[in-house]
Residue frames as a rotation matrix with the C-alpha (Angstrom) as fourth column:
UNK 1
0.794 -0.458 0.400 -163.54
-0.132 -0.773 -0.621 9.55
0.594 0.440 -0.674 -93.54
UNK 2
0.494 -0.696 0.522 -161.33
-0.703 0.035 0.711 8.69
-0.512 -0.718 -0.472 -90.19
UNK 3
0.606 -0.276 0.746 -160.64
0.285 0.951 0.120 5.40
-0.742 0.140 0.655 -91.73
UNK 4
0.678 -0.319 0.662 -159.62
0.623 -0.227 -0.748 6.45
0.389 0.920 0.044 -95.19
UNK 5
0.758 -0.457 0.466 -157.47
-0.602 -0.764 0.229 9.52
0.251 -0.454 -0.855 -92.93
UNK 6
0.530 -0.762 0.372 -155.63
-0.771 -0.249 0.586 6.81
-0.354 -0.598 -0.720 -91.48
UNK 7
0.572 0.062 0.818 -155.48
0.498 0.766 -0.407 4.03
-0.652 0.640 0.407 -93.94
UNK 8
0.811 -0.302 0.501 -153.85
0.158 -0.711 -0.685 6.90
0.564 0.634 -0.529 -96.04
UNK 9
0.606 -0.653 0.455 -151.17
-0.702 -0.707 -0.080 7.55
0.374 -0.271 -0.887 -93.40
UNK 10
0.409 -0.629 0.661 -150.15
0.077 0.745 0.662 4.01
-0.909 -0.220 0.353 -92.53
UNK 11
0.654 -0.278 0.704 -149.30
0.721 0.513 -0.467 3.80
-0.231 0.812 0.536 -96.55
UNK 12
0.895 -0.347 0.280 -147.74
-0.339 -0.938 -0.078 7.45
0.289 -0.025 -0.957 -96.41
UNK 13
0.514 -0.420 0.748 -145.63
-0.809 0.052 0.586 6.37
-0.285 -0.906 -0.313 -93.39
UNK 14
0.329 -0.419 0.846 -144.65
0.131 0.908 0.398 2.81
-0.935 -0.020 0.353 -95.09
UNK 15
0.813 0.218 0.539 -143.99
0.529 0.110 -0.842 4.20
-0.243 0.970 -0.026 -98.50
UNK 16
0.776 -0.489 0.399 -141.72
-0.555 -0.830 0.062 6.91
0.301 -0.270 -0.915 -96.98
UNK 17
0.392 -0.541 0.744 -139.86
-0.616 0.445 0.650 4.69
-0.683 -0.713 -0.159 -94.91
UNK 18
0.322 -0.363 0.874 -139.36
0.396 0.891 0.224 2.08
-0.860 0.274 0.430 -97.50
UNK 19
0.533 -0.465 0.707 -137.93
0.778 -0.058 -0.625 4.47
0.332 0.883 0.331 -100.15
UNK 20
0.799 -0.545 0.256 -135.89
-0.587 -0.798 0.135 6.21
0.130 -0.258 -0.957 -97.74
UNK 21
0.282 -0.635 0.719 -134.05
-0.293 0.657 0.695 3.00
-0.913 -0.407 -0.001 -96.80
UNK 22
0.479 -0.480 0.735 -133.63
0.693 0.721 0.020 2.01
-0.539 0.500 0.678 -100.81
UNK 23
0.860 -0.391 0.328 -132.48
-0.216 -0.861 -0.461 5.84
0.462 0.325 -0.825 -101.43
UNK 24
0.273 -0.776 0.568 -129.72
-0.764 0.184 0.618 4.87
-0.584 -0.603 -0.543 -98.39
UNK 25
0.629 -0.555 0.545 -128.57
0.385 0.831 0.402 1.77
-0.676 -0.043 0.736 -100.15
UNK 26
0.097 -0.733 0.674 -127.23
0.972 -0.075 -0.221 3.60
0.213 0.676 0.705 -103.19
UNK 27
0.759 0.127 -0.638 -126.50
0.409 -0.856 0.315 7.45
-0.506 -0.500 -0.703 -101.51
UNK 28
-0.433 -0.901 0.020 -123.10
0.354 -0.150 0.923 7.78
-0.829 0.407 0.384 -103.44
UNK 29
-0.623 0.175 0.762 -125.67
0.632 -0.461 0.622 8.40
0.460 0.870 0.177 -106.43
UNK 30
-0.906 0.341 0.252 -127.88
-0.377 -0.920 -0.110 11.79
0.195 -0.195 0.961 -106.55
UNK 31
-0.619 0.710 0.334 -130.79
-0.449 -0.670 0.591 9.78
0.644 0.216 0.734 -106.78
UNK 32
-0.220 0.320 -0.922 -130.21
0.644 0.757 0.109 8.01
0.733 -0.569 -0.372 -104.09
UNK 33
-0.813 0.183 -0.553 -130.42
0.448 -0.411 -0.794 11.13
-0.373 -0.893 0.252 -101.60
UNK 34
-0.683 0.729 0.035 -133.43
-0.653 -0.632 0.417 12.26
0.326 0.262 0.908 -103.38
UNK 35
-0.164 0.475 -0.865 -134.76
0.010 0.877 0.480 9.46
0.986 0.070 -0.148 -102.44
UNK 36
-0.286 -0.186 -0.940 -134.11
0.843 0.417 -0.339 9.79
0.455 -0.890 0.037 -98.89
UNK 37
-0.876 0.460 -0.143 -135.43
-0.319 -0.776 -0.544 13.21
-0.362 -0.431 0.827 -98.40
UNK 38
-0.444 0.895 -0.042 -138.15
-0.767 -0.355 0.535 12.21
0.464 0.270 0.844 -100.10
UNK 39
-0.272 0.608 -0.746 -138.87
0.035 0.781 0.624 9.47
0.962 0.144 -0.234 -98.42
UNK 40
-0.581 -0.332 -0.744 -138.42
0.782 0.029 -0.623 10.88
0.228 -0.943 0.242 -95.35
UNK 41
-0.832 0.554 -0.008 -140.58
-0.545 -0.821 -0.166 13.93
-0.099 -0.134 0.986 -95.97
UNK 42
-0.214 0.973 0.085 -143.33
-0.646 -0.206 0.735 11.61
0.733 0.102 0.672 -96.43
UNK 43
-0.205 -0.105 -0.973 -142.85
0.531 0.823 -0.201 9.63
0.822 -0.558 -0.113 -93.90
UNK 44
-0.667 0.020 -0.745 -143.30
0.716 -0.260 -0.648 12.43
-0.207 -0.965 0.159 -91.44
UNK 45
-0.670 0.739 -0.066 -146.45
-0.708 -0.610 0.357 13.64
0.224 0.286 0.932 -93.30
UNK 46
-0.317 0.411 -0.855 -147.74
-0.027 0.897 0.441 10.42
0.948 0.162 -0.273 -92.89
UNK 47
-0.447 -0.035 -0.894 -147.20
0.805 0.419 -0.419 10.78
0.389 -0.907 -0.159 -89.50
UNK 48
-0.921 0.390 -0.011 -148.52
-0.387 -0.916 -0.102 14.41
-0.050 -0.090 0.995 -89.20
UNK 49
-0.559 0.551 -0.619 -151.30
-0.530 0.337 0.778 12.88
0.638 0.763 0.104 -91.04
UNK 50
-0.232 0.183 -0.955 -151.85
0.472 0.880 0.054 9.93
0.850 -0.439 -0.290 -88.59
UNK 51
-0.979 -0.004 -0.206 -152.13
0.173 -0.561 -0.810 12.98
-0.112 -0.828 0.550 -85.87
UNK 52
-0.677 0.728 -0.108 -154.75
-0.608 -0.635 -0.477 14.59
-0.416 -0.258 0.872 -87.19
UNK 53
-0.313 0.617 -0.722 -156.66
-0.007 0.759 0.651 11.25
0.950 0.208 -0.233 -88.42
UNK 54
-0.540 0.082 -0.838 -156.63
0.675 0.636 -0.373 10.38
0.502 -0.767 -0.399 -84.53
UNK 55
-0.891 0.322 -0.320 -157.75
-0.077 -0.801 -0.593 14.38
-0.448 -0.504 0.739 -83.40
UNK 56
-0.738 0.522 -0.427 -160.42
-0.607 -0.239 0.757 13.75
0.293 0.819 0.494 -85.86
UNK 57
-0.318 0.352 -0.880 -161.67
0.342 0.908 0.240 10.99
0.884 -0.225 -0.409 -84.58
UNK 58
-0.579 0.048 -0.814 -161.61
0.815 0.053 -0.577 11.91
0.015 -0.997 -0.070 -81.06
UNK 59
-0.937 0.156 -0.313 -163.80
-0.081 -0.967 -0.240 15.25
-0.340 -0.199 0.919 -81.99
UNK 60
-0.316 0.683 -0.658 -165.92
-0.462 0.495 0.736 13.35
0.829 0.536 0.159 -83.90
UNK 61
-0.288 0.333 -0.898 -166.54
0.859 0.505 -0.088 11.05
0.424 -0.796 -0.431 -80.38
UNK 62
-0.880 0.069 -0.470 -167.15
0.351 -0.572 -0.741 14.51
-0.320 -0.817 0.479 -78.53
UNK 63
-0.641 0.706 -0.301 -169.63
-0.613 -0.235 0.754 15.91
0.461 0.668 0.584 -81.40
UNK 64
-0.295 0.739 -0.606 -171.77
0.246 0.672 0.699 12.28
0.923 0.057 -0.379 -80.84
UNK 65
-0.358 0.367 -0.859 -171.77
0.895 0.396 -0.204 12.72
0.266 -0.842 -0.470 -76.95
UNK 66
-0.944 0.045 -0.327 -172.64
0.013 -0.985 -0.172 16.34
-0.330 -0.166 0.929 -77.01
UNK 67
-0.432 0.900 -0.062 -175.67
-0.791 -0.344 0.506 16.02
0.434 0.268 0.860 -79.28
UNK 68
-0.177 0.756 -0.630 -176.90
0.130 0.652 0.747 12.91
0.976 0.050 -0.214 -77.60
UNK 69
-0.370 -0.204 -0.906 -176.62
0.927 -0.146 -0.346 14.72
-0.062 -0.968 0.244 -73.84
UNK 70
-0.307 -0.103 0.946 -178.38
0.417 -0.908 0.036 18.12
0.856 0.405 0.322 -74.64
UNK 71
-0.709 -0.027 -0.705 -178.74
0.705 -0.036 -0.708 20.08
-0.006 -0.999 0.045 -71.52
UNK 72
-0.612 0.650 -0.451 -181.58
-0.285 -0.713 -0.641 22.71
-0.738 -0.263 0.621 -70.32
UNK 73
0.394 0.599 0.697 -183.92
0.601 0.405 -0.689 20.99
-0.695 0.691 -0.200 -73.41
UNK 74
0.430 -0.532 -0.729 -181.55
-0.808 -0.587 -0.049 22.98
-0.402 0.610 -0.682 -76.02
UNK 75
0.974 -0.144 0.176 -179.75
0.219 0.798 -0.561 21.45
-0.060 0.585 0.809 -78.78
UNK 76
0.187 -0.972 0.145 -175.75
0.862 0.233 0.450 20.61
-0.471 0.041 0.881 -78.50
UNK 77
-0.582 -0.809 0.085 -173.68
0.694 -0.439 0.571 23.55
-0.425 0.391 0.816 -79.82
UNK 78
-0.077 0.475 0.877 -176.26
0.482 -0.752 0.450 26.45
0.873 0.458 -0.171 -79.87
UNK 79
-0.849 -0.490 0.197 -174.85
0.121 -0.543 -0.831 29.01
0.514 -0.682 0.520 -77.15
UNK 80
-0.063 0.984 -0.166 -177.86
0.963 0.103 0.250 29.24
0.263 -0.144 -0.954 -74.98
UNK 81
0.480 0.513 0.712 -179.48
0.543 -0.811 0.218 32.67
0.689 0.283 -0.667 -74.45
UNK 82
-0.712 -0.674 0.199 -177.34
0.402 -0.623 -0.670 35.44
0.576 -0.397 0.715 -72.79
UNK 83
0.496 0.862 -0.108 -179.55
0.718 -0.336 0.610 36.64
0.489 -0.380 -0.785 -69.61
UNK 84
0.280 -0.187 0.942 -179.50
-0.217 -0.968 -0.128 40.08
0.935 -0.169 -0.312 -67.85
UNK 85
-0.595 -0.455 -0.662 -177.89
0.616 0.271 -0.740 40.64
0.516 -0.848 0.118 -64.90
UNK 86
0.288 0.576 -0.765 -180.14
0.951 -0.078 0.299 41.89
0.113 -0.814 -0.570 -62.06
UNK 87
0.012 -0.231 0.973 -179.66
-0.243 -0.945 -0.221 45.96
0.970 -0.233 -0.067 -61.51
UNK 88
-0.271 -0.096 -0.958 -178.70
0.950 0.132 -0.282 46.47
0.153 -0.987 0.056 -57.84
């Protein structure tokens, strides 16, 4: 799924770019600036995109080292049991 996340935002990110630059060659016409917002809006989804491909990833690496490190014999991500405090 990371892969396909960011495999999906390099082409975003190069599709954007390259039809913002052939919207800029003919700008004098309308559909050249449509061209350039649109390529420019996906270009910087792509890149959004390419953020949260990389947060993804990197939670995905915490997930693995959490469940393979479980502490007190408990399993990763189950809150471990809330103890009383001691009456004085």
């Amino acid at each position: 799924m990371g892969v396909v996340l960011l495999l999906l935002s390099l082409a975003m990110m190069a599709v954007g770019i390259a039809a913002a630059y052939s919207g800029s060659l003919i700008i004098m016409v309308e559909r050249g600036w449509a061209m350039v917002i649109a390529g420019t809006v996906a270009a910087s989804a792509g890149a959004v995109l390419l953020g949260l491909s990389v947060v993804a990833h990197r939670l995905r690496r915490i997930q693995l080292v959490l469940t393979a490190f479980p502490g007190d014999g408990e399993r990763a991500g189950e809150a471990a049991p809330v103890r009383a405090a001691a009456a004085h």
